[in-house]
N, C-alpha and C positions, 0 to 999 in steps of 0.2 A: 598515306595514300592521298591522292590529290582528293580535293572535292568534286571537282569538273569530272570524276568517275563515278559517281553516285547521284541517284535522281530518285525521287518518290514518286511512285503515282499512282493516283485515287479511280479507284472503280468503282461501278453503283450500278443496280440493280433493278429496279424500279418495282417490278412483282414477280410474282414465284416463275411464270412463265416466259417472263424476257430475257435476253440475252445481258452478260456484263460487257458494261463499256467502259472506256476511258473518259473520265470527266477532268482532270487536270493531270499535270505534270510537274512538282515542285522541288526546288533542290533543299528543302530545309524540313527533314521530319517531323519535328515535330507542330510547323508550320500545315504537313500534310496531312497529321490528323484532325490537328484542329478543322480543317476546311473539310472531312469527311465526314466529323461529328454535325454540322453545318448542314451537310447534304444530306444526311441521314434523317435528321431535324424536318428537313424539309421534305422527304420522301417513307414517311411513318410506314407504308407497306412494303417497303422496298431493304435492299440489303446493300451494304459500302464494306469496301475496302483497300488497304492502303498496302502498296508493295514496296518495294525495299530494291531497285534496279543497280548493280553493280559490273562496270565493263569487266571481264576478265580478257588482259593484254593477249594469252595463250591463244585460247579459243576465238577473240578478236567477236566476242559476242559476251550481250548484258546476259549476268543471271538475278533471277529474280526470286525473291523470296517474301512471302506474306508476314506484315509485321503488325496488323492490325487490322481486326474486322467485326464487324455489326450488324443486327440486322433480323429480321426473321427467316429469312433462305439456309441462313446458316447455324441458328441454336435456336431451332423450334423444340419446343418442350414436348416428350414423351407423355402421353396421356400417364402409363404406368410409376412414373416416378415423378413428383409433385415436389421432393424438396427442395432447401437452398443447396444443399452440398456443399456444402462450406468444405473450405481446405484449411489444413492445421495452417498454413500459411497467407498471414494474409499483406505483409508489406514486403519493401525491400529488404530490411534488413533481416526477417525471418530465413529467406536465404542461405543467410551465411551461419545457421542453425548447425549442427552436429546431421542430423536425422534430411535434412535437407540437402545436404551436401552430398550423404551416402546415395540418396535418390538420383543427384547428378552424377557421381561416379558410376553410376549403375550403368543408368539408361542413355547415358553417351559415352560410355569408356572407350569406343573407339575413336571418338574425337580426341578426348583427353590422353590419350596414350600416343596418337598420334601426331598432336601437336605439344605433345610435353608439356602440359598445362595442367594446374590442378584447379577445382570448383570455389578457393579462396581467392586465386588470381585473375578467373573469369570474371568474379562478381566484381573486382575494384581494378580491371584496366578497360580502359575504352578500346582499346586493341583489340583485345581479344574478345570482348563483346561482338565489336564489328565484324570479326574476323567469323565468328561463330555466324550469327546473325545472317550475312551474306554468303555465307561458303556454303548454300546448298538446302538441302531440306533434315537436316539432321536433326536442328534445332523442332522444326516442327514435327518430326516422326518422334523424337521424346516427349513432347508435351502429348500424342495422341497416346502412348505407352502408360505416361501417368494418368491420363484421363479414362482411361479403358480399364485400368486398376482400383482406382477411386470411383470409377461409377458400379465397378463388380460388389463393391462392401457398401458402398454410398447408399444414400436414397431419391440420388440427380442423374440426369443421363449422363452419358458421353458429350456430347452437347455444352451440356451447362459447364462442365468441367473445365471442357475444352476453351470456353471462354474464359472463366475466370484464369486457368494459368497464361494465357494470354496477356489478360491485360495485367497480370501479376508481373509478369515477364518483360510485356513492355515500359510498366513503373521501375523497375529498376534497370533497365536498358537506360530509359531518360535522367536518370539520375545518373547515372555514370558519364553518358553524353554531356550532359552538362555540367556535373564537378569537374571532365576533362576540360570543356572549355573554358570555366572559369578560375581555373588556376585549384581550384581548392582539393586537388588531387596532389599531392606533395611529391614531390621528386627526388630518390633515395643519393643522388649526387650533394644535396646540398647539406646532406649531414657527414660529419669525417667518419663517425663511427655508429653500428648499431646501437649503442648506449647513449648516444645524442639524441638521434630520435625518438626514442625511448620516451626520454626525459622531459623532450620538447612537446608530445603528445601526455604524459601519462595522469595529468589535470582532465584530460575531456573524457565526458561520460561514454563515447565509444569510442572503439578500438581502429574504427572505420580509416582515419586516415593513414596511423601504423602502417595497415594494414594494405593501405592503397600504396604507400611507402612501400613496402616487403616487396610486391607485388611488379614494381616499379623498378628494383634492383635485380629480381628475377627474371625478367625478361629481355635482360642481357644475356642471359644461359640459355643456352641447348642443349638441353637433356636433362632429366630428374636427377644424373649422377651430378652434373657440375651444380644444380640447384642446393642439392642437399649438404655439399661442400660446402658453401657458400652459406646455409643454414647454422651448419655444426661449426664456419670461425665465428657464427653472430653469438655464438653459446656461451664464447669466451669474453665476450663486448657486451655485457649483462652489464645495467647499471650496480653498483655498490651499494645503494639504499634501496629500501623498499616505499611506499609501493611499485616505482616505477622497476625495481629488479624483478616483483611477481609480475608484474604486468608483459614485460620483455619478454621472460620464459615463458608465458601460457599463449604469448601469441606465435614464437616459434616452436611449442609443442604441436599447435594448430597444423602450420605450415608442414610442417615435418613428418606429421602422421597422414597428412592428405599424401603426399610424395608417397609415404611406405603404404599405401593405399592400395596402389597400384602394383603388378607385380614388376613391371619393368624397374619401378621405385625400389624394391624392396629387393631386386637382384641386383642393383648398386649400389646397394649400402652394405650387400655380406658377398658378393662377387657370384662367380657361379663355379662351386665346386664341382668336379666331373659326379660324385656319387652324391644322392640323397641324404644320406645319412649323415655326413659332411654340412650338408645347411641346415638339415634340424637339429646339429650340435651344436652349433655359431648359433643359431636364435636361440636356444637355451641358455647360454650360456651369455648372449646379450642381456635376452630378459631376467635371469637370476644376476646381473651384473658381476658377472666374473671377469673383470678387464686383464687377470695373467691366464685366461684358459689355454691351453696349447691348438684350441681352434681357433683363435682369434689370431695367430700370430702369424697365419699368412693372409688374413682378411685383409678386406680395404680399411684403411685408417679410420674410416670416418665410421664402420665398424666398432673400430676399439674405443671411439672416441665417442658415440653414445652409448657404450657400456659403462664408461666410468658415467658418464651423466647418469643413466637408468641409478646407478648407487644413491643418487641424492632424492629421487621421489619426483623430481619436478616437471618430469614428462609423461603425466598419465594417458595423454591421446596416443603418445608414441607406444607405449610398453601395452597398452590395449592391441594397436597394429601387429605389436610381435609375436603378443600370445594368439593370435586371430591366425597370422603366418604359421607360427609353431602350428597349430594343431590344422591348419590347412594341407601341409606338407607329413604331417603325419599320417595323415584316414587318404593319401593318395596313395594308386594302386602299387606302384614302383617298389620294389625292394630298395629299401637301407643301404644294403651291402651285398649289391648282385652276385660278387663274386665268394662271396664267405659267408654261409649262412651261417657258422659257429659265433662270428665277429657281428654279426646282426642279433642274434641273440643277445650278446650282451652289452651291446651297444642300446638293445631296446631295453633290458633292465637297468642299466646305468641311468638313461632319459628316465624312465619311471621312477627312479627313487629320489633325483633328482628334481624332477617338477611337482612331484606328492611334496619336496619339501620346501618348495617357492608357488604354491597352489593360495590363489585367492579371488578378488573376484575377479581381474581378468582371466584367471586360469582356472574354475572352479571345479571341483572333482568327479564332478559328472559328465563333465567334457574330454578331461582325458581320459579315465575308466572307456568312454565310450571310442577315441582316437586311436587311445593303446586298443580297443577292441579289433579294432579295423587292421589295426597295425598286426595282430597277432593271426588275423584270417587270412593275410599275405604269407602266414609262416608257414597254414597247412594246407596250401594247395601240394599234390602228388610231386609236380616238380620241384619243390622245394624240399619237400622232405626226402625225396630221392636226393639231395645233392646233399644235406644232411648227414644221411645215414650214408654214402657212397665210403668214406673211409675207415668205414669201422669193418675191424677185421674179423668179429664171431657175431654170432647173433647175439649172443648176452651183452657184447657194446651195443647192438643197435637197441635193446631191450633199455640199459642204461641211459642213452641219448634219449631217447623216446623220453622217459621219466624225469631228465634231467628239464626237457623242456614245457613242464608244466609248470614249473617255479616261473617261466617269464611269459606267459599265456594269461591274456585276459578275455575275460568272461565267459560265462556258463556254456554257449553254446559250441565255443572255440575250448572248453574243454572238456567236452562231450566228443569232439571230433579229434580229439589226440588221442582219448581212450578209444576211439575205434582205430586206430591206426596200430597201437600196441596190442590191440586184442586180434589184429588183423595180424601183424608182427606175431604172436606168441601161437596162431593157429599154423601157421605156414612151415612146411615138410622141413626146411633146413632149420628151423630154430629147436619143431619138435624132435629130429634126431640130433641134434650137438647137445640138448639136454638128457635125452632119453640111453643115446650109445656113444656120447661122448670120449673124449679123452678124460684123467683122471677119475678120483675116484666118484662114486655116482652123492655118495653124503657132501663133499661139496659143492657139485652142481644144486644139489636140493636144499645147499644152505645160501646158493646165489638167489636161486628163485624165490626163499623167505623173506631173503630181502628187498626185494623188488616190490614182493607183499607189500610189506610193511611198508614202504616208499610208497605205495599206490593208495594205503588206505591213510595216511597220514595226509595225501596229497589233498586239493579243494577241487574235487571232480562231484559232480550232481551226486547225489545218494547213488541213484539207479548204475550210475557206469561203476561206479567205486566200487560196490557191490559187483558187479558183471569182472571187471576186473579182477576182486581176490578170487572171484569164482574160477576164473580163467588160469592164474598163476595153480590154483589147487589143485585144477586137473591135469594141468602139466608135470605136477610134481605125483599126482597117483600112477601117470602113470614112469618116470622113472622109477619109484618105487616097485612096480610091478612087474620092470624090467628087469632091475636089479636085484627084488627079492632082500633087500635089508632088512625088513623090516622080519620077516620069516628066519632072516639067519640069526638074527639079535633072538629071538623069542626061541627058538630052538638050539639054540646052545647051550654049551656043557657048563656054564654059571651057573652058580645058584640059581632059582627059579625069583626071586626077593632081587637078586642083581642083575637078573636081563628085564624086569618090572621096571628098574628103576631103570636102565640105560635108556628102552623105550619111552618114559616120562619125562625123560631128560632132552630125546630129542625134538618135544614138543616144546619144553618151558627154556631153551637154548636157542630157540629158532631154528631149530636144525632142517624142518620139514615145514612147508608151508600150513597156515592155521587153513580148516574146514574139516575137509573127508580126511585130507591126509594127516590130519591130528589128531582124527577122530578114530581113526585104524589104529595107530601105535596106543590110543590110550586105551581100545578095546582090547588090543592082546595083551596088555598088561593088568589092567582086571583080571583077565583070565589067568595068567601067572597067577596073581596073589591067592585068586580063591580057588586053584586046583592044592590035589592033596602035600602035592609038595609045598606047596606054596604056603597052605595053613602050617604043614608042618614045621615049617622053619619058624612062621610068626610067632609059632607057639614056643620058642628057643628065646631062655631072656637075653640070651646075647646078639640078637636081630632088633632088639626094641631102637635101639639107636637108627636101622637103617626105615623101620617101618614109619619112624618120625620120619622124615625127610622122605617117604613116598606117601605119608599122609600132607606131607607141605607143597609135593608137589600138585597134588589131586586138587587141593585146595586152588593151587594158583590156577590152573588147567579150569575150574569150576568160573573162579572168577571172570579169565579170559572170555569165555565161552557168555555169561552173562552180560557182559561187558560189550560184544558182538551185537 
């Protein structure tokens, strides 16, 4: 941009009542603050500041943006808060901090998304400084965003803040202005390869020039996909020796993770597959570095190409980004597998066993427990589980399905609301009549429903539904029983009295009849067998002692079960 397009010029104040005027006009900024510091000097009651005027060709009009200011009109101290307020940050280079940077990504991401720029490449090209700096009031609406936040926890106003990120801002504004003009910003042309520069930097105590290097190469690209391209061939152009080969990779881990930062970043490096479920397997299967997964194999290259990298360890800003992704796109509302909720099932126990066994500290297990929590409250909204149960043909598959999908169900609350759904499933008129007046015979329906028992009480549902649960399967099975009268034809037949005791014993310790009332029926009529007179009479026959053992072994177990409840 030409110079003859830029002009500074100083405003002043003189007292809290006067209007602001124009006191000069200068084409060298930092020439203009100096003469505002000058005028401020000289006007102790009064307020200066300095603007920042740039033509825009379009509009064929300056726009103007405040790049420095002083004064009491404009950071008069709050009676209520008296501190310094210091910021974690207090030079240029704090900037290019970790915690500093996310602050930038934050509170202008739609700059940085819109001009394909990340908060490493702001801080070390004077382009993009400038470009930021005169394009508007963005710049300033961030820094009142971070001052309105740090004065909410602070002990300084709005005010105070407001100034020091200012003149923070403008310290390292002038610093880049002037390494650009004095050459001391490096030009990524003069090296053949990223392992030269490397080499040629990795003696100096910061990374700063690299880094103005990198910064320098990347602003030949348009768009975060060709940047990150250009990133992952610098991967292969590592120097050979150390230090300068750790030095190379921690400064293109930097780079790299600013890029997957974003989500525009992070949808060109795994593409955009039509379903959900599709990206959260390609980031799994990045960050556990599986470079043969069968998701990677229609990814973008550069995809597979930090997978193998992620296997060496030496991208930890990156594999932080992926696991932050992973579990971003998982606690989102979307269904996995819009169209298959059988195939989202086990796609989401697949991921869970999967990242339980690649879990650390970027992925720690409190974060997914609570992801997979999100992930499994998508599973029982009514429409889901209608599309679910939609192809099962008797109600004892939907009973089945229902049970089957507590195994990939996480946490308490989400399995508190599957038991309501099967307890809602086992009350309803078409499940109770295909158990109750069924086809075949009624002992094996009532040995389906023990099992479903058993499956329910085995399951990890809160005490109270688990409970609610076998209570539920029991009553459904008293009343087939009541229907069917088995238990009445067993007890009143023409057996021995000793061998319709034991047949009823049997279909409690067989699982034949669900555990509760309905095992508490068959083992009452079978008491009564044994201690009616026939019943004594036979026990009294030493050729029964063999079967009285084994209705003494059953009673036994029958005792324990019940204890054991």
């Amino acid at each position: 941009m030409a110079a003859a397009k830029i002009h500074y010029e100083v405003f002043v104040k003189k007292h809290r009542k006067a209007s602001w005027t124009l006191a000069e006009a200068r084409p060298d900024r930092e020439d203009a603050i100096e003469f505002a510091k000058n005028l401020l000097d000289a006007t102790p009651t009064g307020s200066v500041r300095v603007s920042k005027e740039r033509f825009d060709e379009e509009s064929r009009a300056f726009r103007s943006f405040t790049i420095w200011e002083e004064g009491a009109e404009k950071f008069e101290t709050e009676a209520e808060k008296t501190g310094d307020g210091s910021l974690p940050c207090l030079s240029p280079d704090d900037l290019t901090n970790p915690s500093a940077r996310d602050t930038m990504s934050r509170v202008m991401n739609e700059w940085f998304v819109r001009k394909q720029v990340t908060p490493m490449e702001l801080m070390h090209s004077p382009e993009h400084a400038e470009d930021l700096e005169s394009g508007g009031t963005e710049l300033q609406h961030a820094i009142q965003k971070v001052a309105v936040a740090s004065a909410r926890d602070g002990d300084s106003t709005v005010h105070a803040y407001v100034k020091q990120l200012l003149e923070l801002t403008t310290k390292a504004f002038d610093r880049i202005y002037k390494d650009g003009k004095s050459g001391r910003l490096p030009k990524f042309s003069k090296y053949k390869t990223y392992a030269s520069l490397v080499e040629a930097f990795a003696g100096e105590k910061s990374p700063y020039k690299i880094r103005a290097a990198l910064a320098d190469r990347l602003s030949d690209e348009r768009g975060f996909g060709k940047k990150l391209s250009v990133l992952m061939e610098f991967a292969t152009e590592l120097p050979d020796a150390d230090p300068a080969r750790k030095i190379g990779c921690e400064q293109l881990d930097i780079f790299l993770a600013e890029i997957l930062n974003f989500e525009s970043g992070m949808t060109a490096l795994i593409g955009s597959p039509e379903e959900l479920g599709d990206q959260v397997q390609r980031l799994a299967d990045i960050f556990d570095g599986s470079d043969d997964a069968e998701s990677l194999q229609d990814a973008p290259t550069d995809a597979r190409t930090l997978t193998r990298l992620m296997k060496t360890g030496r991208l930890p800003a990156c594999k932080t980004m992926i696991a932050s992704a992973l579990l971003e796109r998982l606690r989102r509302p979307r269904r996995m597998r819009p169209k298959d909720v059988l195939a989202e099932v086990k796609l989401a126990r697949k991921l869970a066993q999967k990242l339980v066994m690649a879990q650390g500290p970027d992925l720690a297990v409190d974060a997914l427990q609570d992801a997979f929590a999100k992930r499994s409250a998508r599973l029982l909204t009514p429409e889901t589980i209608g599309d679910f149960l939609e192809k099962c043909e008797t109600p004892d598959q939907e009973i089945e399905n229902l049970l089957a999908l507590e195994e990939n169900i996480v946490g308490a609350q989400n399995k508190r609301k599957l038991a309501g759904y099967i307890r809602a499933a086992l009350g309803n008129h078409k499940t109770e009549g295909w158990f109750v007046s069924g086809e075949g015979r009624a002992i094996d329906r009532l040995h389906r429903l023990t099992g479903f028992q058993a499956r329910a009480l085995k399951g990890n549902y809160p005490e109270e539904d688990k409970s609610g649960l076998s209570a539920a399967f029991d009553a459904l099975g008293q009343k087939v029983l009541e229907r069917s009268g088995l238990i009445d034809a067993i007890a009143n037949g023409k057996s021995p009295a000793l061998d319709r005791a034991a047949s009823l014993l049997k279909l409690v310790t067989c699982g034949a009849i669900p555990a509760g009332k309905c095992a508490m029926l068959a083992q009452q009529r079978a008491v009564q067998l044994i201690r009616s007179e026939t019943g004594l009479e036979e026990a009294r026959a030493d050729t029964e002692r063999a079967k009285l053992a084994d209705i003494e072994t059953m009673l036994k177990a029958i005792s324990g079960q019940s204890a054991a409840a």
